[in-house]
C-alpha positions in Angstrom: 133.9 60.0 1.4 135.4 58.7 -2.1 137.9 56.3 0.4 134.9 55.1 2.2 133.1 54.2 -1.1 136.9 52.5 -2.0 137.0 50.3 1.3 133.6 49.7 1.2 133.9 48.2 -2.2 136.6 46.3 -1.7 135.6 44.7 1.8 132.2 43.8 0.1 134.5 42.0 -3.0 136.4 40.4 -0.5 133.7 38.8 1.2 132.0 37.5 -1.8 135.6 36.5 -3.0 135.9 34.4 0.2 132.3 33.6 1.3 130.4 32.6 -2.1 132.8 31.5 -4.6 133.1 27.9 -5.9 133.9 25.6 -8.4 130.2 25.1 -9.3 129.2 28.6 -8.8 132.3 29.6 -10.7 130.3 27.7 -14.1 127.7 29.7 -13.5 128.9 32.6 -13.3 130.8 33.0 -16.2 127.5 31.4 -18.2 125.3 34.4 -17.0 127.7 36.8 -17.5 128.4 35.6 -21.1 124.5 36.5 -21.6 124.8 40.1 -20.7 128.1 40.2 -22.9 127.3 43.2 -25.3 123.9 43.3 -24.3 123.8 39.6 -26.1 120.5 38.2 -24.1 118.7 41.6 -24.8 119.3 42.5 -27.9 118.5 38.6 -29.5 115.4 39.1 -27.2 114.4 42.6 -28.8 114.8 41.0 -32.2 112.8 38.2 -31.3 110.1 40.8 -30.5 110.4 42.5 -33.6 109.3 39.7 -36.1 105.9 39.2 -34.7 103.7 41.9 -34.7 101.8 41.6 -31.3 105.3 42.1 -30.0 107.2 44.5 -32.1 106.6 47.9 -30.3 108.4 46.0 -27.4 111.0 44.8 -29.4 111.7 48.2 -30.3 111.2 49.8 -27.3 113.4 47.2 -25.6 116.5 47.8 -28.1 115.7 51.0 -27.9 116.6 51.2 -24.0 119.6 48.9 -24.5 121.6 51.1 -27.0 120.4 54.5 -25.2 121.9 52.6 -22.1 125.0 52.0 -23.7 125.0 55.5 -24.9 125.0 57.4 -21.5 127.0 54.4 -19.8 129.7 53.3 -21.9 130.4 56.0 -24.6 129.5 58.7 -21.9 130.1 58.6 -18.7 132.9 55.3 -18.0 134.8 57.7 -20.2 134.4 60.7 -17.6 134.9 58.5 -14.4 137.7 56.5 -15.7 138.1 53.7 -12.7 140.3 50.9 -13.2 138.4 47.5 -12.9 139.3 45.6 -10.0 141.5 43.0 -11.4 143.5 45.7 -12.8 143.8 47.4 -8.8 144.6 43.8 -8.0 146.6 42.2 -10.7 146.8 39.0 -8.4 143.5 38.2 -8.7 143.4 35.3 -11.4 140.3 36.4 -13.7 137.8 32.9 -15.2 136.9 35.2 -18.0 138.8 37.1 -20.3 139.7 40.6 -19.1 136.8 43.1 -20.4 138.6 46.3 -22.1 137.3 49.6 -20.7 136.9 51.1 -17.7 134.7 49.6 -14.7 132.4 52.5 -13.8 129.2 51.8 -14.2 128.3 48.6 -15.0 127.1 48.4 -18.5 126.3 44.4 -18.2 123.9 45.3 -15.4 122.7 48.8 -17.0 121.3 47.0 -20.3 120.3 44.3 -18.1 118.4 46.5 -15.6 117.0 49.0 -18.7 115.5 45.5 -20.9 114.1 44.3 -17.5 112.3 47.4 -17.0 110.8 47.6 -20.6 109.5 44.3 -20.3 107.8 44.4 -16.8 105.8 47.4 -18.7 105.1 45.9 -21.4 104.7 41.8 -20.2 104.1 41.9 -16.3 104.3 39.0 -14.7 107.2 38.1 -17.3 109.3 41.0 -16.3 110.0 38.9 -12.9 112.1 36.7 -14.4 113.8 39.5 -16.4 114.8 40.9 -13.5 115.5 37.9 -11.9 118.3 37.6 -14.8 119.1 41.2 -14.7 120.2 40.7 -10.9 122.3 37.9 -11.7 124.1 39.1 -14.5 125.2 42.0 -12.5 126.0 39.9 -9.6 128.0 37.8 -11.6 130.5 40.8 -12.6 131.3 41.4 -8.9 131.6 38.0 -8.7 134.2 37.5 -11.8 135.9 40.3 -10.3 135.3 42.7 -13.4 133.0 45.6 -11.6 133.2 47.3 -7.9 129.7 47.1 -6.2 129.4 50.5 -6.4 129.8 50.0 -10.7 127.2 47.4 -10.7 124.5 49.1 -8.7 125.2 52.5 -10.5 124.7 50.3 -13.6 121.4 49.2 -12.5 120.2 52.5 -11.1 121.0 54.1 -14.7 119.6 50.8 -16.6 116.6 51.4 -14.2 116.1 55.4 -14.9 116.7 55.0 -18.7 114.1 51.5 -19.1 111.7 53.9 -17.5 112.6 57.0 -19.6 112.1 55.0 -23.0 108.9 53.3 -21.4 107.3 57.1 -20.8 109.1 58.5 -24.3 107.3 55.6 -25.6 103.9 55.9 -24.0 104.1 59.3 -24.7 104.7 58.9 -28.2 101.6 56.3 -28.6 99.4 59.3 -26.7 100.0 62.1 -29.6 99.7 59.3 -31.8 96.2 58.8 -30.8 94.9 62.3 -30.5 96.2 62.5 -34.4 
């Protein structure tokens, strides 16, 4: 099964490697996935929320789900797993960014991404579209740049997903007790 997910991985990286990339797309690329470096786009968003008051129990909801992402994902369980990134499985593969230290699995671009995208759809609904419109392309552009498997990337989500919903409930939760008080 593990050798399936292995092949299946790197047929789907070849085919993206050979079917989609560019010189124009290449630009791209490496400017969304410089967004979701260190949570970057999130984070300056959830600090944004915090200085106005209509907005700061998102902001801190929202940073909130970012660094309890990066908690399970990075400090946790890319630790445990311990997969080499692609370019490192394929040192011929010339990288357009520099090589990210760490290991590749899950996706912690697409995990903050996917948990901030969450927390806003609750909060702002019709604005969480686009959020997750940039939460899909940041972690499409790690495949892309050849940082992250497929299989990384839509772990990340799935995790970024469960712990955006997790902090929304904590949250909601939270604001419940508050108002029985």
């Amino acid at each position: 099964m593990i050798e399936w997910i292995y092949q299946t991985d790197r047929a789907v990286m070849e085919w993206v490697q050979s079917s989609l990339s560019s010189a124009w797309l290449d630009h791209i690329m490496i400017f969304i996935t410089k967004l979701g470096d260190a949570g970057f786009i999130w984070i300056l968003g959830g600090i944004i929320l915090l200085c106005f008051k209509k907005t700061r129990r998102c902001g801190v909801v929202l940073l909130a789900a970012v660094a309890l992402n990066f908690l399970i994902g990075d400090l946790i369980v890319k630790p445990l797993v311990s997969r080499a990134r692609p370019f490192i499985d394929d040192p011929a593969f010339e990288l357009l960014i520099s090589p990210p230290h760490g290991y590749s699995f899950p996706s912690g671009h697409s995990g903050s991404s996917f948990a901030a995208a969450v927390v806003l759809t609750a909060f702002y609904r019709k604005r969480g579209a686009f959020a997750f419109l940039l939460a899909g392309g940041i972690a499409f552009s790690r495949m892309y740049l050849y940082v992250h498997y497929p299989t990384d990337v839509l772990t990340g989500c799935c995790l970024g997903v469960c712990v955006g919903l997790l902090t929304v409930w904590v949250y909601r939760r939270w604001e419940q007790s508050r108002r029985k008080e």
